[in-house]
KERO-447836 format. One record per residue (C-alpha): residue number from 1; residue in one letter; chain; x negated, y, z negated. Coordinates in steps of 0.2 Angstrom, whole numbers, plus 5000, padded with zeros to 4 digits. Layout:
NUM	A	A	X	Y	Z
...
END
This chain:
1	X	A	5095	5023	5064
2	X	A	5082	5025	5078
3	X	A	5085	5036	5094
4	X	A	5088	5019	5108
5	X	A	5090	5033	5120
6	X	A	5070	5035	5117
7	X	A	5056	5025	5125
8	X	A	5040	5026	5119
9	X	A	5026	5027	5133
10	X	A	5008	5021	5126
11	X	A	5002	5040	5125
12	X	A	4999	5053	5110
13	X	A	5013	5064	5116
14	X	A	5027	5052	5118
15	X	A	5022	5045	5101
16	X	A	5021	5061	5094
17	X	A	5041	5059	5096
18	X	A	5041	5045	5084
19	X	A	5052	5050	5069
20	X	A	5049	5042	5050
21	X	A	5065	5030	5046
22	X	A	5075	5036	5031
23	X	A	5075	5022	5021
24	X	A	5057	5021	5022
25	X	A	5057	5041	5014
26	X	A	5072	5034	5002
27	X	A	5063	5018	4997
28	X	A	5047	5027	4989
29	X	A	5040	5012	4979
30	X	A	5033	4994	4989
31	X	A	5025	4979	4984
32	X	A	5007	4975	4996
33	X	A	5002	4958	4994
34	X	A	4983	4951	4997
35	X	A	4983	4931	4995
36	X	A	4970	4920	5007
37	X	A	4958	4907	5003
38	X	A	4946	4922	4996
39	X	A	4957	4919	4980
40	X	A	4950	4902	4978
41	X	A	4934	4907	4974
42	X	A	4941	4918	4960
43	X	A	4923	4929	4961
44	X	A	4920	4946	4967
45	X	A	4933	4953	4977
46	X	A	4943	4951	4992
47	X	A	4926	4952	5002
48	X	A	4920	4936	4994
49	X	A	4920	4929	5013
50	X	A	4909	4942	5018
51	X	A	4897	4944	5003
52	X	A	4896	4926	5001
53	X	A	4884	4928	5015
54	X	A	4873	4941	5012
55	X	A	4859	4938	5002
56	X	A	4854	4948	4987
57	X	A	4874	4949	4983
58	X	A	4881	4943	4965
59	X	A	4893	4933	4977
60	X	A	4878	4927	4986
61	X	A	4870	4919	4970
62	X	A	4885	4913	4963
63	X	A	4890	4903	4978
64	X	A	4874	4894	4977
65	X	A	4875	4889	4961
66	X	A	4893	4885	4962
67	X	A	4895	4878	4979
68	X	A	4878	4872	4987
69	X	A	4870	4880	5000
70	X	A	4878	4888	5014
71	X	A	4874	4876	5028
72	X	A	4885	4862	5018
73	X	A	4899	4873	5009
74	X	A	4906	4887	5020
75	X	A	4920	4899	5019
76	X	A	4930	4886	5029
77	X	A	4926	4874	5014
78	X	A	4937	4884	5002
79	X	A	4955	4880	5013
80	X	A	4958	4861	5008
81	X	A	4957	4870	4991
82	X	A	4967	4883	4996
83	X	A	4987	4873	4991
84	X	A	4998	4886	4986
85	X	A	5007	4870	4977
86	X	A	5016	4882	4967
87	X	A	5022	4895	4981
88	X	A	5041	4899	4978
89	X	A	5044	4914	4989
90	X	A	5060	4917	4980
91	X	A	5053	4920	4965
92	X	A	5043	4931	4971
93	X	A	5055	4943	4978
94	X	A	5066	4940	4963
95	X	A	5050	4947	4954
96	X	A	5048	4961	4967
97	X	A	5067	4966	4965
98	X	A	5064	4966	4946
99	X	A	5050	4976	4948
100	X	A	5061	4991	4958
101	X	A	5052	4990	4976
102	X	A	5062	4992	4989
103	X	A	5049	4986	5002
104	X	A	5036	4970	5005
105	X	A	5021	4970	5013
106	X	A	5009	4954	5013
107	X	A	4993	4954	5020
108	X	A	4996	4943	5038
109	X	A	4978	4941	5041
110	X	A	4963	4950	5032
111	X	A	4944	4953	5039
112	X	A	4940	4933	5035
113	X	A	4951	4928	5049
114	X	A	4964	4917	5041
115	X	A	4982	4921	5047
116	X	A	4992	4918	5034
117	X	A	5008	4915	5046
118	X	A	5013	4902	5059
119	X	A	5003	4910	5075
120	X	A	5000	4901	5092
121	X	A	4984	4910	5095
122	X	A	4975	4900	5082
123	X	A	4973	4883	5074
124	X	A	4966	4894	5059
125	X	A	4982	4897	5051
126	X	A	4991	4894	5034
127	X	A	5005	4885	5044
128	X	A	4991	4872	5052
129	X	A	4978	4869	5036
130	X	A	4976	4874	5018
131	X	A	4997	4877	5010
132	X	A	5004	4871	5028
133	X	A	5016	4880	5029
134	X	A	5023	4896	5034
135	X	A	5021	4907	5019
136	X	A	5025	4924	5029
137	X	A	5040	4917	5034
138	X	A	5046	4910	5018
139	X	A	5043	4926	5010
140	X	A	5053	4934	5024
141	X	A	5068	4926	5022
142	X	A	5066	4929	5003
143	X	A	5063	4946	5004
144	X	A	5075	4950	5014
145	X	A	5089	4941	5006
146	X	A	5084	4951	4992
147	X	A	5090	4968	4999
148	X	A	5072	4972	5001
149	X	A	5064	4977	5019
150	X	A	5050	4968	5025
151	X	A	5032	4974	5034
152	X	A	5015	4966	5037
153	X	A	4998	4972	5037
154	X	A	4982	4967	5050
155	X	A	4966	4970	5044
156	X	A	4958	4959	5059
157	X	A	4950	4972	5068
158	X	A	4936	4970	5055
159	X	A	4932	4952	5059
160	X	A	4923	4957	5074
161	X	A	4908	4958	5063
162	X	A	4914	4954	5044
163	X	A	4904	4938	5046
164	X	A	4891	4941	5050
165	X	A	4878	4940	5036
166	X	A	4878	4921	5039
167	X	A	4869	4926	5058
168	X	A	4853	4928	5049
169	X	A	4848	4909	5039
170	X	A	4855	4893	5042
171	X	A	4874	4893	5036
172	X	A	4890	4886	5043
173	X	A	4894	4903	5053
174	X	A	4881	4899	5067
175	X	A	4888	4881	5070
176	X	A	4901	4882	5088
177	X	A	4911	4871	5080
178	X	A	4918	4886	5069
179	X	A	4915	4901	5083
180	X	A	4937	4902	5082
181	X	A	4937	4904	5064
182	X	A	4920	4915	5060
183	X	A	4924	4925	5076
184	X	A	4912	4935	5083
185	X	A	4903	4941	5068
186	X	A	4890	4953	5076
187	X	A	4882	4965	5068
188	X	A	4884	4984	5072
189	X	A	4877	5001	5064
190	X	A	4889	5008	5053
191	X	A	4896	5005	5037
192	X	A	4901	4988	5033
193	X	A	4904	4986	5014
194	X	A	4920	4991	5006
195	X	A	4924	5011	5002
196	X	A	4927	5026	5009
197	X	A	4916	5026	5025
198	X	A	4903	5040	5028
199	X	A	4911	5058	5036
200	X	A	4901	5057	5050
201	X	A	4906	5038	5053
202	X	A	4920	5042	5068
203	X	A	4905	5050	5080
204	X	A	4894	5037	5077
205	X	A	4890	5025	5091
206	X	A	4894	5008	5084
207	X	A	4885	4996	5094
208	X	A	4889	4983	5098
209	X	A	4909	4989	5102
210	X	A	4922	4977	5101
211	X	A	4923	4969	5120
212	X	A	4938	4966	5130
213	X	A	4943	4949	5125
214	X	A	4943	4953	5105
215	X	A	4953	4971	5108
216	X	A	4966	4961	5119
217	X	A	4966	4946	5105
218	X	A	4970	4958	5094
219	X	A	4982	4965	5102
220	X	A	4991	4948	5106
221	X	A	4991	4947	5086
222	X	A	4997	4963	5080
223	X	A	5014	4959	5097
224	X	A	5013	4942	5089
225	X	A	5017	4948	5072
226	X	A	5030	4960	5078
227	X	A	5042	4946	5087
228	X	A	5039	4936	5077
229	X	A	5045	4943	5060
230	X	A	5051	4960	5065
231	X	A	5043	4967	5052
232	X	A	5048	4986	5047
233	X	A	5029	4993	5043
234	X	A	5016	4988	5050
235	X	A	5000	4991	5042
236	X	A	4982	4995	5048
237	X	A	4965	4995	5038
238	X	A	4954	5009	5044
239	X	A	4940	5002	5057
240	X	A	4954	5004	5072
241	X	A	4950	5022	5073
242	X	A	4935	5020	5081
243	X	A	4936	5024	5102
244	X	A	4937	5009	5108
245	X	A	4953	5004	5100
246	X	A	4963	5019	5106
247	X	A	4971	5014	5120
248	X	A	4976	4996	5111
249	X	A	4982	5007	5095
250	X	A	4994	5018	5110
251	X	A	4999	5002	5121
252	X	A	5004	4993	5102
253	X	A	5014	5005	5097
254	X	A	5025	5011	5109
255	X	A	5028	4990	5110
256	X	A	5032	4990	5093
257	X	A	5042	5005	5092
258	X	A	5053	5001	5109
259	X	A	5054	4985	5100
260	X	A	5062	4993	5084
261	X	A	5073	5003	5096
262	X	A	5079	4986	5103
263	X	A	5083	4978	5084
264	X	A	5092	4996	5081
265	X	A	5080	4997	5065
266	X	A	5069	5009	5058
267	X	A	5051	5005	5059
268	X	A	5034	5014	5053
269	X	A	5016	5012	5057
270	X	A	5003	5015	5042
271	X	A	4986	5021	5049
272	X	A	4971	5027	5038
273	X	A	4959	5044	5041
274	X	A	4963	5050	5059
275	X	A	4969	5037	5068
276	X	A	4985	5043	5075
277	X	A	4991	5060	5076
278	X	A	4999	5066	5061
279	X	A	5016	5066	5070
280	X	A	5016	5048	5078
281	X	A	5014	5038	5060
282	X	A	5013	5037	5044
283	X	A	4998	5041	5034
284	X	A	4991	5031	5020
285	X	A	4977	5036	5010
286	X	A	4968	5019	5000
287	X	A	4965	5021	4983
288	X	A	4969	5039	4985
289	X	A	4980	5054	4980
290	X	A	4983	5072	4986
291	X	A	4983	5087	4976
292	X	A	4998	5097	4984
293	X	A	5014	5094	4993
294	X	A	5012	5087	5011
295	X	A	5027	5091	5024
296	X	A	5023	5075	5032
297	X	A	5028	5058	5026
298	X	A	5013	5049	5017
299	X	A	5007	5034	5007
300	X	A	4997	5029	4995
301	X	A	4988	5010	4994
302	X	A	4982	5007	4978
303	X	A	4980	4990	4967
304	X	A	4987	4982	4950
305	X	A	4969	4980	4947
306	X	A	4953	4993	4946
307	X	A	4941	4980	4954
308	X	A	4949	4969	4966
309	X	A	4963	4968	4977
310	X	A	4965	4948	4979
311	X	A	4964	4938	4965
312	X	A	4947	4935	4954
313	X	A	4943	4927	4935
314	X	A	4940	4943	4928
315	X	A	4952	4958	4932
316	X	A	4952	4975	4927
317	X	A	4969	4981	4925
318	X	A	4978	4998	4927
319	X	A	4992	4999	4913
320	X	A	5011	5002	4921
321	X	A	5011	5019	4913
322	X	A	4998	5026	4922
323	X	A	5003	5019	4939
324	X	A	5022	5025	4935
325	X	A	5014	5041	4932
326	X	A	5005	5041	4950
327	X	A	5019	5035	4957
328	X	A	5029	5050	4952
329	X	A	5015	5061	4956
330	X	A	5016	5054	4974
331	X	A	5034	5054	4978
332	X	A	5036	5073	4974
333	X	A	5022	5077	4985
334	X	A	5032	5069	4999
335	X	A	5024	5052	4997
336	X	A	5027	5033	4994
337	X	A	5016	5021	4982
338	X	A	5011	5005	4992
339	X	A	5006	4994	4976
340	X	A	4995	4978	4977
341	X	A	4997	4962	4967
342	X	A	4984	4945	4970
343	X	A	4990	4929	4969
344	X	A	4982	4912	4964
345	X	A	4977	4900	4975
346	X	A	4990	4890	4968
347	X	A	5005	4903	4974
348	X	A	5008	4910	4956
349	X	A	5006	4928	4953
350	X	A	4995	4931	4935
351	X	A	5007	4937	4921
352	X	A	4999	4953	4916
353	X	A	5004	4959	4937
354	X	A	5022	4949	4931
355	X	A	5022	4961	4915
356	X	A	5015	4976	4922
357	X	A	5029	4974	4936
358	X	A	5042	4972	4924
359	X	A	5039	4987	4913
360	X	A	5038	4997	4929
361	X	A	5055	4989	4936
362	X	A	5062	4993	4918
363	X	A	5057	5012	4919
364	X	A	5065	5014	4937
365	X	A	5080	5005	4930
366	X	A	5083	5022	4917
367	X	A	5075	5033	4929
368	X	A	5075	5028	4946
369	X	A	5088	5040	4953
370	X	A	5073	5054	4949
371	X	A	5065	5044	4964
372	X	A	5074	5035	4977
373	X	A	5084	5043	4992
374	X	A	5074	5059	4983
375	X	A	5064	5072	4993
376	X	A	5051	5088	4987
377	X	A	5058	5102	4981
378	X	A	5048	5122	4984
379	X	A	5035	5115	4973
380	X	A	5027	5096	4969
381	X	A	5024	5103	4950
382	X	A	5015	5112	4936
383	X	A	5003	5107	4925
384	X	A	4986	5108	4918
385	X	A	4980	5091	4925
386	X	A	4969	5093	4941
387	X	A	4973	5075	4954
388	X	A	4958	5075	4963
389	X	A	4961	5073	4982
390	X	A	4956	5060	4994
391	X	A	4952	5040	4995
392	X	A	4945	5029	4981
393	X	A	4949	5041	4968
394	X	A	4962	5034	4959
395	X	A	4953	5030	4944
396	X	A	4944	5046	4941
397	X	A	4960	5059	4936
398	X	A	4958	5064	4918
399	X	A	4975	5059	4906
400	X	A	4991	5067	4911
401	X	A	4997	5078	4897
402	X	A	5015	5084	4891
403	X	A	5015	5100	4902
404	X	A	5011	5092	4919
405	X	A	5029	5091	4928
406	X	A	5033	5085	4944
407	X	A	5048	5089	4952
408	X	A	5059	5079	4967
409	X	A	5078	5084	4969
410	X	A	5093	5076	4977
411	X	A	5109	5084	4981
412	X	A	5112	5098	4968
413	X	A	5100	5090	4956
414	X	A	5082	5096	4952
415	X	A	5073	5083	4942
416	X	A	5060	5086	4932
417	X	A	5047	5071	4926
418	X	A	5036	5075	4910
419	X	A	5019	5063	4913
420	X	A	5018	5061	4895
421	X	A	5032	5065	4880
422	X	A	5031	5084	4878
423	X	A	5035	5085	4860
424	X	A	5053	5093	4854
425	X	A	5053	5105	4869
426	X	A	5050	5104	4887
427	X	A	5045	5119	4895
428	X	A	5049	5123	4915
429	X	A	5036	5138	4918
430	X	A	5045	5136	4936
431	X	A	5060	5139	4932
432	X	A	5063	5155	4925
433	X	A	5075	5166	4922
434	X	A	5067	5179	4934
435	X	A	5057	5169	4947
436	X	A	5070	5160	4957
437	X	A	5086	5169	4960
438	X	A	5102	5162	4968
439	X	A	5098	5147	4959
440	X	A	5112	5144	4945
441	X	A	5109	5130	4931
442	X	A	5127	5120	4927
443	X	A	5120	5107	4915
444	X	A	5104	5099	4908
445	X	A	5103	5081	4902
446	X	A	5089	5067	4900
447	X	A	5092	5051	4911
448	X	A	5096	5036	4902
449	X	A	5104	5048	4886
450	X	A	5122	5052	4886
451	X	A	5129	5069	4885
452	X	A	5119	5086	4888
453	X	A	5105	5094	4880
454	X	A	5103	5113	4874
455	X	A	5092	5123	4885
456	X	A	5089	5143	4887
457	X	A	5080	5151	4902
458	X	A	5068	5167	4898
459	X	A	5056	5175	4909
460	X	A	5042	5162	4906
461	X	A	5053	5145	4912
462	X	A	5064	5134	4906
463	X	A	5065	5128	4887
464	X	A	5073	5111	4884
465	X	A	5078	5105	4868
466	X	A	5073	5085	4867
467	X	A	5078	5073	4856
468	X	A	5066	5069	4842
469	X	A	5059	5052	4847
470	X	A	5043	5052	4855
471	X	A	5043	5033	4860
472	X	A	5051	5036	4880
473	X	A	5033	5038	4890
474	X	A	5037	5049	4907
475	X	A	5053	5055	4902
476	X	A	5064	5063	4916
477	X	A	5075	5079	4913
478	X	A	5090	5080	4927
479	X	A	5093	5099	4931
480	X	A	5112	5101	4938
481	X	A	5114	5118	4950
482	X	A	5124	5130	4959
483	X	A	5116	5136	4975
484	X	A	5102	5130	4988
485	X	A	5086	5118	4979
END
């Protein structure tokens, strides 16, 4: 429960006060949603919008050929087609629940400018055209009666100049009629294509910067959002870091975080790269992992899919073993796993992200006491496996093998998840006979198996007896002590 004895002033060292909720640290799996008229389309990515109008582009060439030139079909063309007709917010967070998350988080409004909520700052809004209706409040509702906690995410700051390959021909982004919708769409030097952003992009000088009226806009939003839904996170893609948001990103979160203090509720704020102190918010690292324990809170953002976040024809899956097997890698390095579906433009939700969901949800259902309401114990793990560090990296670990262990613990309980089955022994170099003294071990067992299992402990670790079935992928042994984990 937060501090309402506290008020957040719109400077780094009263936010710096800001402590992380903890069911946010307890809830350690969420489900991130990207849905917008870009899933009409069905080509690409979720920067369809964006690439649609730059020539030279796959999406370029295929919007001609599919849709006409860009004069006569648009991005706004794409919302009378955009229905959702088969959007059930209920079934939806029944999916979620069955999956295990414990936390929501759709998309509000991505770089294209589309809100996909009920705003009074724009007519360019899911509640006004394309579904009509409130699908961030129906899936509110949903969630919430679900048991699960709600957050949003704003990607907006981008749509200063996500647009503006349409600036240089004749296309549908230079006509007034649609300056509310395309926004400014200016260009600026720096990097504007998806992907981890040059190190040296922060002391650039983007030009042209964000004016007055589109940092105040966007700060009318982001207050907007938090009134209007009181969501519990609120996340931020990366371009806010530059300068001239800073005082916008302080004056919006000591709103939002007096706001929480109002509600009585726990509330966290999700920034990439360096734009909040490490003390004032949660980290999140896109695509990304870290190759040690952190002491601070973090998050991982990652997608069901290797090649796209929203939905398109052609999707390259992850499989659910290797995103349970991240996600225990990041909750014993103190983190959380933020994991992405991408809906249809119909409102259904593909049934290989259903499935995928499902088998995680069954594995959290044996195993899950290995990671909720869990935190990091002396060490993340052991293993031969190296997990390379950083954004956009989540597809370029080798396999995880048998000896790679992570470790989370909970009251007198060390837990110890094998990456992949370890054959008829499990061996826990950590834990041996000689390395950790005043630690006592009570009892060993395997979750989801009655009774105990025989183990010894020698000088080089831990020895575990398993039972001979090889068929339980990431298996978790639960560690029962006497004295401090």
């Amino acid at each position: 429960m937060p501090d309402s004895s506290v008020h957040y002033l719109p400077a780094w060292d009263s936010l710096k006060t800001y402590t992380v909720p903890d069911w946010y640290q307890d809830a350690k799996f969420g489900i991130f949603i990207h849905w917008g008229p870009y899933c009409v389309p069905a080509f690409g990515n979720e920067w369809y919008p964006r690439n649609m109008y730059l020539p030279g582009t796959p999406e370029f060439e295929h919007h001609l050929k599919t849709y006409g030139p860009h004069s006569r079909f648009g991005y706004k063309d794409f919302l009378p087609r955009f229905t959702a007709g088969r959007f059930d917010a209920q079934a939806w967070a029944e999916l979620f629940a069955e999956a295990g998350a414990r936390y929501v988080v759709p998309v509000a409004e991505h770089h294209d400018g589309f809100a996909m909520y009920a705003t009074r700052l724009s007519e360019w809004c899911a509640a006004k055209m394309g579904p009509r209706r409130d699908v961030l409040g129906e899936l509110a509702a949903a969630v919430r009666a679900r048991g699960l906690v709600l957050g949003v995410s704003s990607h907006r700051a981008e749509h200063w100049w996500f647009m503006n390959g349409g600036r240089g021909y004749e296309s549908d982004v230079n006509d007034p009629a649609y300056a509310a919708f395309y926004g400014p769409a200016r260009s600026i030097d720096g990097p504007a294509g998806p992907g981890p952003a040059p190190a040296d992009w922060k002391s650039r000088d983007w030009t042209p910067r964000p004016d007055a009226a589109f940092l105040e806009d966007w700060l009318a939003r982001c207050c907007e959002l938090v009134d209007a839904y009181r969501p519990q996170v609120f996340w931020f893609d990366w371009w806010i870091e530059q300068i001239v948001f800073q005082p916008y990103v302080q004056r919006f979160a000591a709103y939002y975080y007096n706001r929480a203090l109002e509600w009585g509720q726990g509330v966290a704020i999700n920034f990439k790269n360096e734009t909040f102190p490490k003390e004032a918010a949660v980290w999140d690292i896109e695509r990304g992992q870290l190759s040690d324990l952190r002491p601070y809170f973090w998050q991982t953002d990652t997608s069901i899919s290797k090649n796209s976040w929203g939905y398109v024809a052609e999707q390259d899956y992850k499989t659910s073993a290797d995103i349970i097997q991240d996600l225990v890698d990041i909750v014993s390095k103190n983190g959380c796993l933020l994991l992405n579906i991408g809906p249809k433009a119909d409102g259904t939700i593909p049934e290989p992200e259903q499935r995928i969901l499902r088998e995680i949800g069954a594995w959290l259902k044996l195993n899950g006491e290995a990671v909720y309401a869990t935190r990091p114990w002396r060490r993340y793990g052991e293993g031969p496996t190296r997990v390379e560090e950083g954004g956009f990296t989540d597809t370029k670990r080798p396999p995880y093998t048998g000896q790679d262990l992570r470790f989370t613990k909970k009251g007198n309980a060390l837990y110890v998840t094998a990456l992949a089955w370890p054959g008829a022994e499990l061996l826990v170099r950590s834990l041996g006979s000689d390395g950790l003294p005043g630690l006592k071990i009570r009892r060993v067992s395997l979750l989801g198996l009655e009774g105990a299992l025989n183990w010894r402990q020698e000088a080089g670790g831990l020895l575990v007896e398993l039972p001979a079935r090889a068929d339980r992928p990431t298996p978790v042994v639960k560690i029962e002590c006497e004295g401090q984990l």
